[in-house]
N, C-alpha and C positions, 0 to 999 in steps of 0.2 A: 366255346372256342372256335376260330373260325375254322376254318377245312376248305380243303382243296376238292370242288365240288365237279362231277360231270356230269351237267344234264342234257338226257337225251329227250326233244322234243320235235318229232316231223312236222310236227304242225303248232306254231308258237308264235302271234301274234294278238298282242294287246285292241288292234283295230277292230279284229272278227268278234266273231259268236264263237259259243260251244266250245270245240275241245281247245282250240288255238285260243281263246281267250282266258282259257280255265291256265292253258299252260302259261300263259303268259303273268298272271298273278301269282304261281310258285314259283316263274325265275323270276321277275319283279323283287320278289319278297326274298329270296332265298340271296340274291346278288347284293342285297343291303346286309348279309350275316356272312357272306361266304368270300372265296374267293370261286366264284364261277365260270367255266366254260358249258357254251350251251351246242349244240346240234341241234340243225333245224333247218327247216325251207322256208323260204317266202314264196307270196303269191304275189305274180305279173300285177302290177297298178296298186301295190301294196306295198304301207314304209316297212322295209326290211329290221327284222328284229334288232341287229347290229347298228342301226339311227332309233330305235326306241326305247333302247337299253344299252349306257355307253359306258353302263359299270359293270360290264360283265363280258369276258370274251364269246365272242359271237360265230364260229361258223357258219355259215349256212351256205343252201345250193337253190338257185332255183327251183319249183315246182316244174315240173312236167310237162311241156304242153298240152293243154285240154285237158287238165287234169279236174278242173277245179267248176270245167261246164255244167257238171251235173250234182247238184248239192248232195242230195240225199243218196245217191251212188255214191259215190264220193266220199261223203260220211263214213259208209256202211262197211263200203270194202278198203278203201283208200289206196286205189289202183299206184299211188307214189309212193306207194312207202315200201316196193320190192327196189326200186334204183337207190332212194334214202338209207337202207338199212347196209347196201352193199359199200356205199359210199363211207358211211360212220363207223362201219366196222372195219374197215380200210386206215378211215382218218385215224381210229386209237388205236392197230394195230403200229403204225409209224413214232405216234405220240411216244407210246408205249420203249419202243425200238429206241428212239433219240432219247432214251432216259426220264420220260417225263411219268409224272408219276401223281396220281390224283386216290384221295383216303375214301371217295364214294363216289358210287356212278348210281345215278338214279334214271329210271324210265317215268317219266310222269303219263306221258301220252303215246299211244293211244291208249284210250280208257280201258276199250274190250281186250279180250282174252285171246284174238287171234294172231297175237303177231309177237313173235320171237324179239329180243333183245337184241343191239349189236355190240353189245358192251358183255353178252353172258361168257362165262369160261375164260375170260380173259386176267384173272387174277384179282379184280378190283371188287372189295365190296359191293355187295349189286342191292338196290332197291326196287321193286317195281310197285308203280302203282299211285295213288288208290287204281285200283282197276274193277269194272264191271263188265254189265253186258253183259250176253246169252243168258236173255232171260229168254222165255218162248210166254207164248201167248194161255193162260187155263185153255183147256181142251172147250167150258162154256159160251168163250168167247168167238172161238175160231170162225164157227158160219156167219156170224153176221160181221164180222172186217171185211168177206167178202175177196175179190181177187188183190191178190199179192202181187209184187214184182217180185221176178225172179232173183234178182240178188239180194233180196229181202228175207228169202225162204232159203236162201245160204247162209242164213244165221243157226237153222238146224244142224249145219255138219259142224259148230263150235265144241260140242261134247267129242264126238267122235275124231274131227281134229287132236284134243288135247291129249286122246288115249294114244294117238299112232301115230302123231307127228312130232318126231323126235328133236328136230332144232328145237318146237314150240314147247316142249314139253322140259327141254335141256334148261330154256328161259327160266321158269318157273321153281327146277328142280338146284337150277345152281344160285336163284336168290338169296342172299340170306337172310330179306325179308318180302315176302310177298306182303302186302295192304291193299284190303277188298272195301268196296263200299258199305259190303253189307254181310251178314254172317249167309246167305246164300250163294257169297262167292265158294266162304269154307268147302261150302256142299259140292259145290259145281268143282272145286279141285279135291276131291275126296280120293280121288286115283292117281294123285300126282305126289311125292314126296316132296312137299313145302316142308323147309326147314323152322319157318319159323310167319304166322299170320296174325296180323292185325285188322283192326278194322277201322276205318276213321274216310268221314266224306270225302269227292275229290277237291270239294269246291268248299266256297264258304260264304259268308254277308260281309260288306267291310264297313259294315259300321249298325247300330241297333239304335232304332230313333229314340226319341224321346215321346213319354206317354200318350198317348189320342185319348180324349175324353170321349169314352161311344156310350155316356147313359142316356142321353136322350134321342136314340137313333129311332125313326121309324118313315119309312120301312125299315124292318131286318135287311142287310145287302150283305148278300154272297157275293163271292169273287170266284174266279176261275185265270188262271192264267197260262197259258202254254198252248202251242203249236194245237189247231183242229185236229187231229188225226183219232182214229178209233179209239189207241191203246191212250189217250190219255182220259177217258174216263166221261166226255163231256155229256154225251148221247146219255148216259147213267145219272146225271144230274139232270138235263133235263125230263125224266124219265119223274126225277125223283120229285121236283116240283111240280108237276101234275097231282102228285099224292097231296100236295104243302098247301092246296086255293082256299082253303079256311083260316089261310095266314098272310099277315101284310107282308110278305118276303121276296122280293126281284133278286134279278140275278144279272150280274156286270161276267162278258166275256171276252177277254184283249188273248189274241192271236189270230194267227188264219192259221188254213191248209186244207187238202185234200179231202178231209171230211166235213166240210163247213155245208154243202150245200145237203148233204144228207141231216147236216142238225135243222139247218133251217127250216125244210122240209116236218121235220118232226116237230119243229114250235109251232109251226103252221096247222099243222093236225093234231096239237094238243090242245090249242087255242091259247098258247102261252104268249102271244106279238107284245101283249102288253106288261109283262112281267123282267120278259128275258131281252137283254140286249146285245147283242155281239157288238161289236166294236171295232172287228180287226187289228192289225198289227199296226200299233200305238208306240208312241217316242220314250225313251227310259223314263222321263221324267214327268210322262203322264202315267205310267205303270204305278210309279210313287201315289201319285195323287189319288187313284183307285184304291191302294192297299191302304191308306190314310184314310178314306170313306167307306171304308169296307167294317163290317160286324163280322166277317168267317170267314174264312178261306176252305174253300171245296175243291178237291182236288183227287179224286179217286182212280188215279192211273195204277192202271194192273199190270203194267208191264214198263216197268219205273227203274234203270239203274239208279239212277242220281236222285233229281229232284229237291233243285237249288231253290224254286220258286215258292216250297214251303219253309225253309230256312227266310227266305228273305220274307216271307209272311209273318212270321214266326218273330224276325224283327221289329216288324208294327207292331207287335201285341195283339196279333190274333188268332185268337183257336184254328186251327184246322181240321179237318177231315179228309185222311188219308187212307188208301189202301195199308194194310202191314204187309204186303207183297212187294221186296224192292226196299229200295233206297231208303225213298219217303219214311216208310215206317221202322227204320234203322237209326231215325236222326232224332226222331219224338219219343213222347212217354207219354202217360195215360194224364200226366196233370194236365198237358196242354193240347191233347191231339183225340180226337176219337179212330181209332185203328178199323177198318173194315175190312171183312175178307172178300175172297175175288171169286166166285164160283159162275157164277150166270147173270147176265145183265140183267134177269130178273131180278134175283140176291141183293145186286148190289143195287140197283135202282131204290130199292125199297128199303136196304140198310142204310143207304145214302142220307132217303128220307126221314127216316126215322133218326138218326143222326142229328140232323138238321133242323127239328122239330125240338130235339131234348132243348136245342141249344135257342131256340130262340124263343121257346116256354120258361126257360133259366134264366133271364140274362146276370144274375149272379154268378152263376157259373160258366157262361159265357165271359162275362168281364176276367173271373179269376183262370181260366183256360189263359183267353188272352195274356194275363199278367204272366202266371208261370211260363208260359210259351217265350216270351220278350226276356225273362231273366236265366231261360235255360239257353237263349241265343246269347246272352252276352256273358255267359260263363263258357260256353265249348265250341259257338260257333262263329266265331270271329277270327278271320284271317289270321293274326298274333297266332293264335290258340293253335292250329293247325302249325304252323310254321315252328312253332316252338315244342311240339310233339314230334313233326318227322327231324327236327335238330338231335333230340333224344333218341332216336332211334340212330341214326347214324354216328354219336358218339357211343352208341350200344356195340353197331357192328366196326369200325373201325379203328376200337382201341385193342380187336382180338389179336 
């Protein structure tokens, strides 16, 4: 039945990346079942939600000046969402006041755990979430990430925030449903009186292809996809095919970042030039074409809220190979995923490989990983699926 929806989203554009496009496929979605009003900013030189979405009412306020200079600042803290949250909590107190009256207010975004509601306490069924984040790094890992930015290593005050900041903590306590990515959200609010927790990804695939024939693949090809940076795990895969040279196995890399010239470095001195390719940041529709050529998807990020790019693997029909720390290993099961733990880039370098090796000594069970991987993505991880779970949920809380 449809419902009189409020979604709060600071940052909700279909155009971007990351969280603004993550929000932008549950109001997309949720405006084709609802009657929706959304909250939100646009960015300078960006079509505002309100011309991208004409079925659904649209608030927004500009962003910030200079807000949006700095990505990964940005990201991390999201220096706009202290004027965003004054302003939204303003707009539904007035709403509210002139008699207007909505059966759920949902927070989609931001993802992480640091930021208060402006919709909490105000009477209206509250959802938050999926939400992640404040994961921290294994204690194994920390020497060799090496120097931090400082508003990176402010992701440490995220515990100690939720114990003493009591707006933050009000959010949380007056939802009457929190939704975590992953059952280490449970953990990470164990001090907070949640009424009521779920757990379901924030994100999802919007469509599950049809079967790739990979029996006559040789070389074996890995895949890797996602941002260079430490925490996603790449340094540990190439780590791990230094162990694999008595195997025909290359390895395809599509992203950049910050970490790129320390792998490079390291394929150089393993003598890996001819095996491993980086690729850089590649067009959506060549990413397809990789995961279409692709035997495996390797992806051993140890510090992984989400981890949409193995769901979308997962849609090609291919096994992967995940940390169980995080997201990633919250979305698979043992048919179609090899789960690895996170101790020391030694650990994992070499669980990696050995991983890697079962899977391409099997290709039976590489092919059947693959299959059950593709038919567990088109039973739970298809956009419907998600949408049609937080519909249930909000006729749960709404007809109290």
């Amino acid at each position: 039945m449809s419902k009189s929806v409020l979604m709060i989203a600071p940052a909700c554009d279909g155009e971007d990346v990351g969280e603004a496009w993550v929000a932008a496929q549950w109001a997309t979605r949720l405006a084709a079942r609802h009657d929706l009003t959304i909250l939100t900013t646009y960015k300078r030189g960006h079509t505002p939600m309100s011309q991208q979405l004409p079925d659904a009412r649209v608030i927004e306020w500009a962003e910030p000046p200079g807000v949006g200079r700095f990505e990964r600042f940005n990201s991390l803290l999201q220096p706009g969402y202290v004027p965003f949250h004054m302003r939204a909590r303003r707009w539904i107190r007035r709403a509210l006041d002139s008699g207007e009256s909505f059966d759920v207010a949902h927070q989609v975004v931001p993802v992480a755990m640091r930021y208060p509601s402006p919709a909490a306490g105000l009477g209206i069924p509250l959802v938050i979430g999926p939400v992640g984040g404040s994961l921290t790094s294994p204690a194994g890992f920390v020497e060799e990430e090496g120097a931090t930015s400082w508003y990176q290593r402010l992701r440490g005050l995220d515990t100690w925030r939720m114990r003493h900041d009591r707006l933050l903590r009000r959010t949380y306590e007056s939802a009457d449903v929190v939704v975590g990515v992953a059952d280490y959200v449970r953990e990470f609010l164990s001090d907070v009186r949640v009424k009521r927790f779920e757990i379901m990804s924030e994100t999802a695939v919007i469509e599950v292809h049809d079967p790739v024939d990979r029996t006559q693949t040789r070389p074996v090809r890995l895949l890797h996809v996602g941002r260079i940076v430490r925490t996603k795990g790449l340094r540990d895969v190439i780590r791990a095919m230094s162990a694999l040279n008595d195997l025909d196995v290359t390895l395809d890399v599509l992203g950049d970042g910050n970490d790129r010239s320390a792998c490079e470095e390291l394929i150089t001195e393993l003598g890996l030039g001819d095996r491993i390719t980086l690729h850089g940041a590649v067009p959506r529709e060549t990413v397809d074409e990789f995961y279409q050529r692709a035997d495996i998807f390797v992806f051993p990020s140890y510090r992984e809220p989400g981890g949409n790019v193995s769901l979308e693997a997962m849609s090609w029909g291919l096994p992967v190979i995940v940390c169980r720390r995080g997201g990633p290993g919250a979305n698979v099961d043992q048919t179609c995923a090899i789960l690895l733990a996170s101790e020391s880039p030694q650990q994992l370098a070499a669980d990696c490989a050995a991983a890697v090796r079962a899977l391409v000594e099997d290709p039976s069970r590489r092919l059947a990983m693959g299959d059950a991987g593709r038919r567990l993505a088109l039973a739970t991880h298809l956009w419907p699926q998600r949408v049609e779970r937080m519909d249930r949920i909000y006729d749960e809380i709404s007809l109290r």
